[in-house]
C-alpha positions in Angstrom: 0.8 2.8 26.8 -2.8 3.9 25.4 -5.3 5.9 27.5 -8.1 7.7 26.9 -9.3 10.8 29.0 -13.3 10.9 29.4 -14.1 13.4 31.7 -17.7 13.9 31.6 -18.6 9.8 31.6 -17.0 7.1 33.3 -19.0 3.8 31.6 -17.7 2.8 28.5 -20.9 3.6 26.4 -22.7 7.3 26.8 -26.4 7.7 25.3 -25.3 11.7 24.7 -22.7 13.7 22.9 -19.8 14.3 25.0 -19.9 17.5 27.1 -15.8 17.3 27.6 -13.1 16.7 25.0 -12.6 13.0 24.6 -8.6 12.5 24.6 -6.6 9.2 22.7 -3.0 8.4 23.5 -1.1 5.6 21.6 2.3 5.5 20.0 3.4 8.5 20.8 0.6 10.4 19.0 -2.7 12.0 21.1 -5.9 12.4 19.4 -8.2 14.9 21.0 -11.8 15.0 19.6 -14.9 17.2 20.5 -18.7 17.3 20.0 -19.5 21.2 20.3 -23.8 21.5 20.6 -23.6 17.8 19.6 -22.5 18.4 16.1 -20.2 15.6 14.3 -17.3 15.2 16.3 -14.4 17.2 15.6 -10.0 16.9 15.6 -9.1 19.5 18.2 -5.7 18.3 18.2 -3.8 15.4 16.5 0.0 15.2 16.9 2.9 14.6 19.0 1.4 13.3 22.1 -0.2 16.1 25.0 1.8 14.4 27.9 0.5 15.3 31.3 -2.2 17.5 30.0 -4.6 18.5 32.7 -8.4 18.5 32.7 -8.8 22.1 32.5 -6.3 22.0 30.0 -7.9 19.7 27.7 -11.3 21.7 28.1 -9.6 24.8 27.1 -8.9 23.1 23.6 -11.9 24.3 21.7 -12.2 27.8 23.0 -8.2 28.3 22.6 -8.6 26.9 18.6 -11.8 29.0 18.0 -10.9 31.4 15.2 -12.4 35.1 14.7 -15.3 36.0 12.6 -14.4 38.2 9.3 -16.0 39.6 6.5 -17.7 37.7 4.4 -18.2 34.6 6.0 -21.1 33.2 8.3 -21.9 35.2 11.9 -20.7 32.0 13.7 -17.6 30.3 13.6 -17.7 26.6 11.1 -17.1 23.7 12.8 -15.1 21.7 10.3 -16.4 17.9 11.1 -14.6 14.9 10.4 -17.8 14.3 7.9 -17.9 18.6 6.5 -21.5 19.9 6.7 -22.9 22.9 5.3 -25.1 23.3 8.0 -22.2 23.3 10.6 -20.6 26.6 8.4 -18.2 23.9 6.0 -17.9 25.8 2.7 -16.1 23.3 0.9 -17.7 19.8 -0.4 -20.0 18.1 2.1 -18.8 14.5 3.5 -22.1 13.3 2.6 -24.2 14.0 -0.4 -27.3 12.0 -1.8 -30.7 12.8 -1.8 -33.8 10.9 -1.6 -35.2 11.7 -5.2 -33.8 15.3 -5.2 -35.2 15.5 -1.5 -33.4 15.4 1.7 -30.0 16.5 -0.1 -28.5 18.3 3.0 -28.2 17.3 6.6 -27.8 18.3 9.8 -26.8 15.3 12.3 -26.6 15.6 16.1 -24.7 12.8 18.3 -26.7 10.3 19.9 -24.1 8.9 22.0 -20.9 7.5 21.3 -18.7 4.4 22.5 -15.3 3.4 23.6 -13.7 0.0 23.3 -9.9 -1.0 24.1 -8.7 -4.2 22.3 -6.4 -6.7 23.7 -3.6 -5.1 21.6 -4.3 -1.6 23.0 -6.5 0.0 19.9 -9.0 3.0 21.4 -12.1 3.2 19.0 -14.8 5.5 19.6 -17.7 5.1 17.7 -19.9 8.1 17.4 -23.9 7.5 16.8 -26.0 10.4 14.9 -29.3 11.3 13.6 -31.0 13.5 11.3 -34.4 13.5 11.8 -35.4 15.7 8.7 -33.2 13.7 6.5 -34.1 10.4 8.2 -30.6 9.5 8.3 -27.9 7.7 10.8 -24.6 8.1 10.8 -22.1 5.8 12.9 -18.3 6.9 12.8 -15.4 4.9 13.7 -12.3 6.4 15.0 -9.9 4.4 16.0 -6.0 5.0 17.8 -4.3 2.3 16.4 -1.2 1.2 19.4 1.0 2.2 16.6 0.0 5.8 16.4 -2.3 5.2 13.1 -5.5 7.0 13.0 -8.1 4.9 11.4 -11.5 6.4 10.5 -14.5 5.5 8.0 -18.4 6.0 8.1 -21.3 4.7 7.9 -25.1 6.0 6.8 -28.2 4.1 7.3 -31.2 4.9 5.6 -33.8 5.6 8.3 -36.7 6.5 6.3 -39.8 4.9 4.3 -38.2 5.6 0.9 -35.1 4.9 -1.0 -31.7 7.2 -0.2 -29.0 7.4 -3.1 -25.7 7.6 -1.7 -23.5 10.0 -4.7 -20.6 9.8 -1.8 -19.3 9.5 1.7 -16.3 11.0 2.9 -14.2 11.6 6.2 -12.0 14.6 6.6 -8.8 15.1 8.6 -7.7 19.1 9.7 -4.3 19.8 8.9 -2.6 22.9 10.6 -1.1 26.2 8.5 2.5 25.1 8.6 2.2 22.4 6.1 2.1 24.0 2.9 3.4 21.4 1.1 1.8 18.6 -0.5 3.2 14.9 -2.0 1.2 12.2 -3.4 1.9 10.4 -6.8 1.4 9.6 -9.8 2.8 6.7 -12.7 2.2 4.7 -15.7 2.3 0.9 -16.6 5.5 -0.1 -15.6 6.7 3.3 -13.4 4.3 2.8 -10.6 4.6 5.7 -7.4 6.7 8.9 -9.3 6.5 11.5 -6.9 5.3 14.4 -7.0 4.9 17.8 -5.3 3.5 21.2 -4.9 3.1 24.0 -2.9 -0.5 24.2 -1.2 -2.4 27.5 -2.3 -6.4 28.3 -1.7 -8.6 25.4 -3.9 -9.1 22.2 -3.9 -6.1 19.6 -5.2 -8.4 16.5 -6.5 -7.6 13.4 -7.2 -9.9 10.4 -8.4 -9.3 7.1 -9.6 -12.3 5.6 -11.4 -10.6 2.5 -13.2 -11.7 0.1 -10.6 -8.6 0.2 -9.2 -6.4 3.0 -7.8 -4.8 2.0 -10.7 -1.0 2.4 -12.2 -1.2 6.9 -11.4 -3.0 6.1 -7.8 -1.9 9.2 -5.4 -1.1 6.3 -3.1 -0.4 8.1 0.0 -1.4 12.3 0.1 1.2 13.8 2.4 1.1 17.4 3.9 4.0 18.7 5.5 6.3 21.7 6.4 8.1 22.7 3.7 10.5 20.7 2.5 9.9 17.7 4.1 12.0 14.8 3.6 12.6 11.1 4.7 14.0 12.2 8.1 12.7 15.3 9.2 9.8 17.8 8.9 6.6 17.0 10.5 3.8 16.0 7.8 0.4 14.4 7.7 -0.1 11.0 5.5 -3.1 9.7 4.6 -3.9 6.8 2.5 -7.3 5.2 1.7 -7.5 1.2 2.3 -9.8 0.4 -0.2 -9.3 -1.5 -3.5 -12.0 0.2 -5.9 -12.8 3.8 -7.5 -11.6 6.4 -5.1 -11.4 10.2 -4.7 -8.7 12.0 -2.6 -9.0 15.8 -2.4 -7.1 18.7 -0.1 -9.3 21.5 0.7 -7.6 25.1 1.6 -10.1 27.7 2.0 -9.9 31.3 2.0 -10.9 31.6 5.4 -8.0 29.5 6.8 -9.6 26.0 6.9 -7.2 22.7 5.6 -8.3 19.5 5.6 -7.7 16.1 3.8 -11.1 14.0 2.8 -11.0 11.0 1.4 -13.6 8.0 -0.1 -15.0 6.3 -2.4 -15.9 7.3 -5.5 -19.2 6.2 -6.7 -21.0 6.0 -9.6 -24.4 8.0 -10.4 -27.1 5.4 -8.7 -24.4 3.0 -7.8 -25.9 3.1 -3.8 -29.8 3.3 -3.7 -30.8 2.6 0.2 -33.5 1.0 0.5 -35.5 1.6 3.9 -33.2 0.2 7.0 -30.2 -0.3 4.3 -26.6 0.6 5.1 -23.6 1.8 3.0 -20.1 1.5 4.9 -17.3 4.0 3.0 -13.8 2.6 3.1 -11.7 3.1 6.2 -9.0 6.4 6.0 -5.8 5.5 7.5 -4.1 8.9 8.6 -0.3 9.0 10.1 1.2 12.0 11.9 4.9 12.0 11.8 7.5 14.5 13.6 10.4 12.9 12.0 9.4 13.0 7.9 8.5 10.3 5.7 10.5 7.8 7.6 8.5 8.1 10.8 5.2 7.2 8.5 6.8 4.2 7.4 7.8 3.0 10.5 3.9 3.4 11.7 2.6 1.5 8.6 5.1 -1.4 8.9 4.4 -1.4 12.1 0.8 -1.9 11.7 1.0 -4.2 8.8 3.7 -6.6 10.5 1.1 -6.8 13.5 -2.0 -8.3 11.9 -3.3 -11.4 12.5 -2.5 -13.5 9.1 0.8 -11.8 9.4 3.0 -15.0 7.5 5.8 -16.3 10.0 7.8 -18.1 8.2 11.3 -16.4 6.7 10.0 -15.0 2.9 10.9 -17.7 0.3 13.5 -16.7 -2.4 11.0 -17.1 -5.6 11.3 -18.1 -8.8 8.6 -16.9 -11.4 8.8 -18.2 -14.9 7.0 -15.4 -16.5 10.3 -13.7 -18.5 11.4 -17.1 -19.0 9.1 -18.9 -20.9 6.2 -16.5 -21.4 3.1 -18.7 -23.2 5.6 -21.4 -24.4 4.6 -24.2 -22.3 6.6 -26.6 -22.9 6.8 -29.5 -19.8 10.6 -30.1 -20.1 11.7 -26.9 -20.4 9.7 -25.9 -17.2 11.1 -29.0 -15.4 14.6 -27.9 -16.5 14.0 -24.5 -15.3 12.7 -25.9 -11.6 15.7 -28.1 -11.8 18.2 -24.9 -12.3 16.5 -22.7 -9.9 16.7 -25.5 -7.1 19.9 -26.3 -7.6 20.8 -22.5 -6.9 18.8 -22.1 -3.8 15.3 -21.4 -4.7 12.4 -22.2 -3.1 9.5 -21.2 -4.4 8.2 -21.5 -8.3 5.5 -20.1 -9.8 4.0 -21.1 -13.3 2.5 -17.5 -14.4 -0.2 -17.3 -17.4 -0.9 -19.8 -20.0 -1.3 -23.2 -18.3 -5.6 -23.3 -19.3 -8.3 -23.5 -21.8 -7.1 -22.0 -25.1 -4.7 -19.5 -23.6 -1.7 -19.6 -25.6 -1.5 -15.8 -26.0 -3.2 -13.0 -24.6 -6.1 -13.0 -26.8 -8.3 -16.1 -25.4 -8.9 -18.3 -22.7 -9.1 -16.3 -19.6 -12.0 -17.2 -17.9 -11.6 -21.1 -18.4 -9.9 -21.9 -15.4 -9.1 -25.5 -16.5 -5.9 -27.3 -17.3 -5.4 -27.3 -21.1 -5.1 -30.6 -22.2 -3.6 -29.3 -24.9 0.0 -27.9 -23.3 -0.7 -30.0 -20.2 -2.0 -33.4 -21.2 -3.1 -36.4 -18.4 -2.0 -35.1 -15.0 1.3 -33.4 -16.5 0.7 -30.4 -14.8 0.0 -31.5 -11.0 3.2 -34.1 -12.0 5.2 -30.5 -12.4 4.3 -29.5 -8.8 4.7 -32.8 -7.6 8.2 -32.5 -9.1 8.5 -29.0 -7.6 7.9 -30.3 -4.3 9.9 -32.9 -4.4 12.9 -30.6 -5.7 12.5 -29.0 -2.2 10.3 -26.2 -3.6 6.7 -24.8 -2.8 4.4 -24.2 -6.0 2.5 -21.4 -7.4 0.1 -21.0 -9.8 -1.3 -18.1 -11.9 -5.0 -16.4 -11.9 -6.7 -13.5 -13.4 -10.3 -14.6 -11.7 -11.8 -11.3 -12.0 -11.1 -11.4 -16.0 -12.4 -12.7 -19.1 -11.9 -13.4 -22.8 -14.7 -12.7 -25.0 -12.9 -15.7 -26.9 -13.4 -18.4 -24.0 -16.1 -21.0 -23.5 -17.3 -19.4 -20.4 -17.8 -16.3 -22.1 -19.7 -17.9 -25.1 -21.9 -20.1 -22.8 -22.8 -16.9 -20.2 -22.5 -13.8 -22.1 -24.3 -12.3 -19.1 -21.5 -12.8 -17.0 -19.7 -10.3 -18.2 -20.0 -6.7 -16.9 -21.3 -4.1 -19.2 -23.7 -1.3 -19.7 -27.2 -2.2 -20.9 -27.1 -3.3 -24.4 -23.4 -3.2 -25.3 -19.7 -4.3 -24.5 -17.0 -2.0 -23.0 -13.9 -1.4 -24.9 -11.7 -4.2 -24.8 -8.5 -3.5 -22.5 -5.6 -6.8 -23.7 -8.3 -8.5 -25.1 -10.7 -8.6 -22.6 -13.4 -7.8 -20.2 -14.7 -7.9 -16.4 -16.5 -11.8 -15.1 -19.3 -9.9 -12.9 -18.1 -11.7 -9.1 -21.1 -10.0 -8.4 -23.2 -12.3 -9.8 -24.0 -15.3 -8.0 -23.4 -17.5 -10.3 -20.1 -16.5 -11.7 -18.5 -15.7 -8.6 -19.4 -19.8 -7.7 -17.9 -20.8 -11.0 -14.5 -18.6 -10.3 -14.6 -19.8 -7.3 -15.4 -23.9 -7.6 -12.7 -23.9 -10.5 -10.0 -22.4 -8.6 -10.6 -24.8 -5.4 -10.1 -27.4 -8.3 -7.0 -26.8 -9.9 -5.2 -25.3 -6.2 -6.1 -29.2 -5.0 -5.1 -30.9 -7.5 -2.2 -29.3 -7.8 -1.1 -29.0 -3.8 -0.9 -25.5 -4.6 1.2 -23.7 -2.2 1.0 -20.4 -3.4 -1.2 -18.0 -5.6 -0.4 -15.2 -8.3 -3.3 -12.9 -8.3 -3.4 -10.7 -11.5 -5.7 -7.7 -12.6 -4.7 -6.3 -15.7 -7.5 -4.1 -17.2 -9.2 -1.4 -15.9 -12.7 -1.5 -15.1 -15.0 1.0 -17.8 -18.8 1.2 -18.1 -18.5 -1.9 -15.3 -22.5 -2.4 -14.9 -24.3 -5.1 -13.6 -27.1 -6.8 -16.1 -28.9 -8.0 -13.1 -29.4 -4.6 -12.0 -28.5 -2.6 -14.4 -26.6 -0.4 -12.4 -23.1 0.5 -12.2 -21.4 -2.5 -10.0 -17.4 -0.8 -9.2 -18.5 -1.1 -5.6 -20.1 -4.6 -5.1 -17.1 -6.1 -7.5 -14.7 -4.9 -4.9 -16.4 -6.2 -2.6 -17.1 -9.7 -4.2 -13.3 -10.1 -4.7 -12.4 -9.6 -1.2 -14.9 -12.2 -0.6 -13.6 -14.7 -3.0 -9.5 -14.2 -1.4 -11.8 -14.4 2.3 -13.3 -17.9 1.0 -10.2 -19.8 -0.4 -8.3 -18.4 2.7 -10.7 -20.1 4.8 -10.8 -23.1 2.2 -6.9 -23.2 2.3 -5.5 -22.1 5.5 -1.8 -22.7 4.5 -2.3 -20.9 0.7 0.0 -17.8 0.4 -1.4 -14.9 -2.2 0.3 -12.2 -3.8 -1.6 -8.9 -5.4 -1.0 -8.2 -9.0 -2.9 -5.5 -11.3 -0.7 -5.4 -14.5 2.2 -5.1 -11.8 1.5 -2.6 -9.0 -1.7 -0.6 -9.9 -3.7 -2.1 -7.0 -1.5 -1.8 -4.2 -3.7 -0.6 -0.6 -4.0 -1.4 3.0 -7.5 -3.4 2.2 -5.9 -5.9 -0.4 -2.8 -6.2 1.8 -5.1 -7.3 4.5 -5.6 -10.7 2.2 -2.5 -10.8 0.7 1.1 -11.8 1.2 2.9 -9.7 -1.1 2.1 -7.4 -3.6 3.9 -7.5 -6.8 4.9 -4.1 -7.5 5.6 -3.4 -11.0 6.2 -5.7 -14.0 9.1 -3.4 -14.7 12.1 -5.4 -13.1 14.8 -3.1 -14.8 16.7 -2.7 -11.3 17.1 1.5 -12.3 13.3 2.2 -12.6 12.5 -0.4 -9.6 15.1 1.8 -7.2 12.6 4.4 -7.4 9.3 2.6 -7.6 10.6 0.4 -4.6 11.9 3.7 -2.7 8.0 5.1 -3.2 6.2 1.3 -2.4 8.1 0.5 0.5 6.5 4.0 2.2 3.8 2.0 3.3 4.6 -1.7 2.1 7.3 -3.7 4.1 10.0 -5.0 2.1 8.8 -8.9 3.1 5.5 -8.0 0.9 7.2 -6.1 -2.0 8.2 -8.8 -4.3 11.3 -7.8 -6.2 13.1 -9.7 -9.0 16.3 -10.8 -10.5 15.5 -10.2 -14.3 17.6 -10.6 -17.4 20.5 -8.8 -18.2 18.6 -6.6 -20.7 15.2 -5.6 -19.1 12.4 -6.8 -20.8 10.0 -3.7 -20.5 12.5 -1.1 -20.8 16.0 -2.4 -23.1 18.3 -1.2 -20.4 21.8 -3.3 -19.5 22.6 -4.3 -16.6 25.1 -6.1 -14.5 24.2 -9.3 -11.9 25.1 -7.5 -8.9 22.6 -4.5 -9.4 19.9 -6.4 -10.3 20.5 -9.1 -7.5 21.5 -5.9 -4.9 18.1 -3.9 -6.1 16.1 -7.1 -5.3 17.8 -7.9 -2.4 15.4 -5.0 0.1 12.5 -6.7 -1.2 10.6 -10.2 -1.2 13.7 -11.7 -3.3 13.0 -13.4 -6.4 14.0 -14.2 -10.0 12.1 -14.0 -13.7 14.9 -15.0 -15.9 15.7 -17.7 -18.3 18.9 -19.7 -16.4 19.2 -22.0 -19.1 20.5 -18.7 -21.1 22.8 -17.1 -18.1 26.2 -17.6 -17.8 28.0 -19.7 -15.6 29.6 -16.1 -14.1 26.2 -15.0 -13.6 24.6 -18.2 -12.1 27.7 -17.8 -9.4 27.0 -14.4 -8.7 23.4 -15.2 -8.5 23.8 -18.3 -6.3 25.8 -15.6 -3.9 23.2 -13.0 -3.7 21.0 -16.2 -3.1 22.9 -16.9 0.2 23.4 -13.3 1.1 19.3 -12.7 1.0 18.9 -15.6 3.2 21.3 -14.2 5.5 20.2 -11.0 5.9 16.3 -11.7 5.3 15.7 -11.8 9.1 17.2 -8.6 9.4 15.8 -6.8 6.3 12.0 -8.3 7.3 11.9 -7.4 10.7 14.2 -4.3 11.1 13.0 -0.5 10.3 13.1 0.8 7.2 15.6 3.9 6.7 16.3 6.5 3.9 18.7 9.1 3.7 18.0 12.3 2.8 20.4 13.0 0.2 20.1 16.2 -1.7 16.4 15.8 -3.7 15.9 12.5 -2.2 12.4 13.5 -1.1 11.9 14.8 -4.5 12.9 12.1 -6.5 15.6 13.6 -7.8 18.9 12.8 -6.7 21.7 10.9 -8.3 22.8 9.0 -5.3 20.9 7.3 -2.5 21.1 5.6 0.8 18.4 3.2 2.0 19.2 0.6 4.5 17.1 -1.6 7.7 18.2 -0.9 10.8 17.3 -3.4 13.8 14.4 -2.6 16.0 16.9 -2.5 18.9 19.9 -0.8 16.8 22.1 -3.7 17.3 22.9 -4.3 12.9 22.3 -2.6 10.4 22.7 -3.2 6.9 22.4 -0.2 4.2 22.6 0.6 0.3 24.8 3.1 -1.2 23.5 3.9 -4.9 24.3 5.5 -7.7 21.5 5.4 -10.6 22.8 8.8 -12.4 26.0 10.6 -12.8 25.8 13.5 -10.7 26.1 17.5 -11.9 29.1 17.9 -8.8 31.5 15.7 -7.4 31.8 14.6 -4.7 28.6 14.6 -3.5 28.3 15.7 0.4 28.8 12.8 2.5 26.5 10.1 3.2 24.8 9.5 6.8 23.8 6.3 7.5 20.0 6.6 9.1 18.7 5.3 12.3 21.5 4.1 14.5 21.5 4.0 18.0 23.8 7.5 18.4 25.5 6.0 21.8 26.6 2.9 20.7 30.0 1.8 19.0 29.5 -0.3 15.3 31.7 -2.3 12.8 31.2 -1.6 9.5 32.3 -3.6 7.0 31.5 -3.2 3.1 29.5 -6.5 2.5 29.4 -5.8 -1.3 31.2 -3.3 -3.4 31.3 -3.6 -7.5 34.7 -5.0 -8.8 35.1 -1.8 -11.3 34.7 1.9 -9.1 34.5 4.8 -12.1 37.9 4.3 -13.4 38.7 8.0 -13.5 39.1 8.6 -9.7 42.2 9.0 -8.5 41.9 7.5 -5.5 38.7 6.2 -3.0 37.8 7.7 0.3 40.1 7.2 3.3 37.9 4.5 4.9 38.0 2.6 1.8 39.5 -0.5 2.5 39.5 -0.3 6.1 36.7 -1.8 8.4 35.6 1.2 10.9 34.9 1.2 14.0 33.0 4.2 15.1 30.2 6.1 17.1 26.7 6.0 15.7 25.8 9.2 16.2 29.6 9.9 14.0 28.2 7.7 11.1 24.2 8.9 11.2 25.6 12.8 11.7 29.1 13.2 10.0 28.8 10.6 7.6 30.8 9.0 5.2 32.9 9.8 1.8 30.7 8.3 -1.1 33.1 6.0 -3.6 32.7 7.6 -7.1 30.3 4.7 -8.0 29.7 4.7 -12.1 25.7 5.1 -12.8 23.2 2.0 -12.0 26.0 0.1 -9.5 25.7 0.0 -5.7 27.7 -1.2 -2.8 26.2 -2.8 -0.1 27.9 -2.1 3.8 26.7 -3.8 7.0 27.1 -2.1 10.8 26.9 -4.1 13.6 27.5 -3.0 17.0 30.2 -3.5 19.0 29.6 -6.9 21.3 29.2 -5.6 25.4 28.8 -2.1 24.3 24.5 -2.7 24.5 23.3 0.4 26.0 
């Protein structure tokens, strides 16, 4: 149940600082903040929840956490803010820097008063409201307990004075204690999204920016700091991730003199915020996650969250069929009526035309920007016939857009070169043949806008694709002349808010040249998130492992590709393709005509057993074993599964993608069962061909158990000796009468 404990003011809004730590409870977690002399409010405490704490207890906080003085550092202890301030003894980098025309570039805020406001759901958010005077500055901070234990915080600065105020950045910062020396976050490439990574934490500053536009395909993603060796399920870390779609800048701070924190926001181009008197900047919002259980306790927090908001989609995710790796630019009306006709018949139902169905855009190198039916391919009404026919085979339809991109070869482009955004004078490098439309002006962003509404109508559109594929270099505004990262982002959540509202029913999903803009902000507009155009089911075991940390498997979509993956040449079989896609938002971008009838009936049974299990897999609670290296990205074998929020069934993964240096491997817990109850399990799915040089399988093999949870989640089972890249799928349900 939230609470709060405000002991020095009983009204829900205080024209002062508070004079008593203010203490949030929710999920499990407390949140004790302070406002020492009226400085910026500080994190006491933040952690497994302070149950039954007293008063005098809580008030002993900040003189029990006050460190000693030592050589070389200020006479006073710092008080490390959740915006850092030089003038409050911070050494590191300040929270908020600017200047008004090289004036005014350091502050000194004192709280005003401060606010706190419970939402029908159970959200505590204090707002905390400050003033420099010299500076002419306000700041208001928002810290919200989310019910599910999330800490949400972001700032804002007003401009209080008679001149301009550039903004160079804003930036909230979360203390982390000594134990966690240990850091993950994560990097990637085009088509290997989320590779982990990790390193000890030593005295400097670990910084990470992403100034594409985008968090782009090497985004840190989520910055963990934990005890060492942290894992899935144990080890108590810190997570923080930053919900915001644009440039951003990500930095852990240890200091000699014993300070840790996180700080996180946006990064912001020189003059790309100039205040003008009574302006405001707003910095994107930090989500921060405290877990006492490892990785797996942030995931449950962030699934938590996400399955909680209010455009949450209710109905079961449709099995989808995207003709992308099918048909690529090649057009052609039958064959994309045969392909509707072959994915129907097998269960589908949902199909999406990708890229190529407007203007002149019969390859990548023209077209984008003219968002009309080419008459050319699509002649008459021949396209809205397809998703008539679509609908009609029992299927929604989707459609493909870039509407943030543009072809220099393209008649919008030629008829409003100033749309384009670009530094005074000159072009950017071209990035797959194309540039930025600037959503920022007026003018374009109605254009985008108007021709999407069009062609969504008139085709009873059911569903959009969403693409981003180039990065977003020397992006400047030729209205203003100044850099424009921040208003583009901020223009393209405004044009998903607007055909959201124009189309209630319309379904989205994120793309950006697969998953390099994947955040809590787009995922607020979105349905699913497409999260890498690599669907070769070995490198998508480990970019879904890292996604699904803070994306629940419903949003993730996760195909069924050809035999031989398109972006990397690998081989593989049906059943690890369909069994890798299967803990996603199922789907397939394949050419049927060209499967076999073999596959097709495989395919047509992992069809049935997604729908199946989809309730299960998009509602349950997302487990990992921690296998040896698991954490680390470097094991040979892995166990992922969904568990049932109330630990009645269970179904889990048992993979092989490498062959491993020992055999056997240590056996394999099964994560997240209720350890009182009695299960089945049953193997749902095992490959018809186990590595033919074992001698024999484990004892269970062949049997179906019955057996303690706290037996199969703390002794564990044999692993088969599975060959590399095959999995076997096994499903626990409890025993009926035995609910605790």
């Amino acid at each position: 149940m939230p609470e709060t404990s405000q002991p020095n003011c009983h009204a829900m809004t205080c024209d002062h600082a508070p004079t008593q730590p203010v203490h949030l409870r929710a999920g499990g977690v407390s949140l004790v903040l302070d406002s020492p002399n009226a400085h910026l409010p500080r994190i006491l405490y933040w952690g497994e929840e302070l149950t039954g704490i007293t008063d005098t207890s809580l008030a002993a906080l900040a003189t029990m956490t006050t460190p000693s003085a030592t050589g070389g550092t200020i006479d006073t202890p710092a008080i490390t803010s959740i915006i850092t301030e030089p003038s409050s003894g911070w050494p590191g980098t300040p929270g908020l820097t600017g200047s008004r025309n090289g004036q005014a570039w350091t502050t000194a805020f004192r709280v005003t008063g401060y606010d706190l406001a419970t939402t029908d759901a159970g959200d505590l958010t204090t707002r905390w409201y400050a003033t420099d005077t010299d500076a002419a500055l306000t700041i208001t901070l928002t810290i919200t307990l989310l019910v599910t234990g999330i800490v949400r915080a972001h700032a804002a600065v007003t401009n209080a004075g008679d001149t301009p105020y550039q903004v160079d950045h804003l930036g909230v910062a979360f203390p982390f204690p000594a134990e966690a020396t240990e850091a993950l976050d994560f990097t990637g490439r085009w088509a290997r999204e989320r590779a982990p990574q990790r390193r000890p934490l030593t005295v400097g500053t670990h910084l990470r920016e992403a100034v594409r536009g985008k968090p782009g395909h090497d985004a840190p993603y989520l910055t963990v700091v934990g005890e060492p060796h942290f894992g899935f399920r144990h080890g108590e870390v810190r997570a923080f991730h930053l919900a915001w779609s644009g440039n951003q800048r990500i930095a852990i701070d240890t200091t000699f003199s014993g300070e840790q924190v996180v700080r996180a926001g946006e990064y912001l181009h020189p003059g790309e915020i100039q205040l003008a008197p009574g302006d405001t900047y707003t910095g994107p919002a930090v989500m921060a996650v405290w877990s006492g259980t490892g990785l797996d306790g942030v995931t449950q927090r962030f699934h938590q969250q996400m399955r909680a908001r209010s455009r949450y989609p209710a109905s079961p995710r449709p099995v989808t069929i995207n003709v992308w790796e099918a048909v690529y630019f090649d057009h052609d009306a039958a064959r994309l009526r045969d392909l509707a006709e072959r994915a129907a018949a097998l269960g589908v139902e949902r199909y999406v035309l990708d890229d190529g169905w407007f203007g002149s855009r019969r390859d990548d190198t023209s077209g984008l920007g003219d968002w009309q039916i080419s008459h050319e391919v699509w002649p008459g009404d021949t396209l809205p016939q397809l998703a008539q026919y679509v609908h009609d085979l029992g299927m929604q339809f989707g459609i493909w857009f870039e509407p943030e991109m543009i072809n220099p070869d393209s008649e919008v482009a030629r008829r409003h070169p100033e749309w384009v955004l670009a530094p005074t004078g000159r072009l950017p490098r071209e990035a797959r043949h194309q540039q930025v439309m600037d959503l920022t002006n007026p003018e374009a962003f109605a254009y985008v806008r108007d021709a999407m509404v069009e062609v969504i109508r008139r085709c009873n559109a059911d569903y959009v694709k969403w693409d981003h594929n180039r990065d977003l270099l020397e992006s400047g505004s030729q209205l203003t002349g100044r850099a424009a990262v921040h208003e583009q982002t901020l223009a393209a959540y405004r044009l998903l808010d607007e055909l959201r509202t124009q189309f209630p029913h319309l379904e989205i999903e994120s793309c950006s040249g697969g998953g390099a803009r994947i955040d809590w902000e787009i995922l607020q507009r979105t349905d699913r998130v497409w999260a890498s155009d690599c669907i070769d089911a070995h490198e998508r075991q480990m970019i879904q492992r890292w996604t699904s940390v803070v994306v629940p498997p419903e949003m993730m979509g996760s195909h069924v590709g050809d035999g031989r993956a398109h972006t990397t040449g690998r081989m593989h079989d049906i059943d690890y393709r369909a069994g890798t896609a299967l803990f996603g938002h199922f789907g397939i971008e394949w050419d049927l005509a060209r499967a076999t009838d073999r596959d097709l009936d495989s395919l047509r049974a992992w069809i049935a057993r997604y729908k199946e299990l989809r309730g299960l897999l998009h509602s349950g609670v997302t487990v990992r074993s921690d296998m040896d290296g698991a954490a680390h990205g470097t094991s040979a074998c892995h166990v992922h599964g969904v568990v049932a929020t109330d630990g009645t069934d269970a179904v889990f993964a048992l993979v092989s993608t490498d062959r491993p240096s020992s055999w056997p491997v240590r056996r394999v817990v099964l994560p997240g069962l209720d350890q009182q109850r009695t299960y089945t399990l049953d193997v749902l799915f095992a490959p018809t061909e186990i590595n033919e040089q074992s001698h024999r399988q484990p004892g269970w093999w062949g049997q179906r158990l019955t057996v303690q949870g706290a037996v199969l989640s703390r002794v564990g089972l044999a692993l088969p000796d599975l060959n590399p890249d095959t999995l076997m799928l096994v499903r626990v349900t409890a025993v009926e009468g035995d609910a605790q």
